[in-house]
Each structure stands twice: as structure tokens, then as C-alpha cells.
N, C-alpha and C positions, 0 to 999 in steps of 0.2 A: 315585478319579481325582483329587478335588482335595488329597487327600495327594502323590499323588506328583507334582504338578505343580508344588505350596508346595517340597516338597525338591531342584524340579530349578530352584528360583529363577523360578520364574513368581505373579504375586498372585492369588490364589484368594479369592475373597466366597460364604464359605457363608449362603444363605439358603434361605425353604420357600413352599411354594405349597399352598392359601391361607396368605396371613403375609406377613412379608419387609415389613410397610409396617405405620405405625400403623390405616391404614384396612382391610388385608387381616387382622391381627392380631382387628379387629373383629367381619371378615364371617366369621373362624377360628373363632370363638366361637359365631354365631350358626349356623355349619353342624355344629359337632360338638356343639351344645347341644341333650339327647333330649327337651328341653322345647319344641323347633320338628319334630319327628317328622313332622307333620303338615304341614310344605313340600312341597309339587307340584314333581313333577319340574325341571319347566320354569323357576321360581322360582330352585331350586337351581345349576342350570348357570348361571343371570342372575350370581347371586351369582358363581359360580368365574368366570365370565366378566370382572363388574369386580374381582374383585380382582385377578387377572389383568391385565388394565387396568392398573391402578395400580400395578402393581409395575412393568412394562415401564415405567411413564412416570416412576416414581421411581427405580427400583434401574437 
């Protein structure tokens, strides 16, 4: 989608979720990292929740 959107002269900003922010870049790390395995569900969603957060408030 955002190729053919760049081609049809529209600005297209590819970014990712979690990521897309120095802060969400952080909480990316600490959720794909198999050394936090033992995160509680609940913890986890918190996490995608703010990073989440900060992207909308940054990006």
C-alpha cells in the first residue's frame, strides 16, 4: 500500500509497532527479549499499550 501510494505522489512514513520511537524501540527489546519469558500477560499488553502511546503522541 504505501508503495503505491509514494508512486502516485502521496508521503508515505513507514514505521513499526512496538518501535517507531526511541522509547517504543526500548519497550521492542524488552518484549522480544527471551530473557523477560516470564512477563505476565497483563504486564505485556501495559507494555504494547505505552508504546503504543508514544508513538501516537510522537509519530
Amino acid at each position: 500500500l504505501g508503495d503505491t501510494l509514494s508512486t502516485r505522489g502521496y508521503p508515505v512514513l513507514y514505521t513499526r509497532e512496538p518501535g517507531g520511537t526511541r522509547i517504543g524501540e526500548t519497550v521492542r527489546e524488552l518484549l522480544l527479549n527471551p530473557q523477560h519469558s516470564e512477563l505476565v500477560p497483563v504486564a505485556e499488553a501495559l507494555l504494547y499499550a505505552a508504546a503504543r502511546a508514544q508513538h501516537v503522541a510522537q509519530v
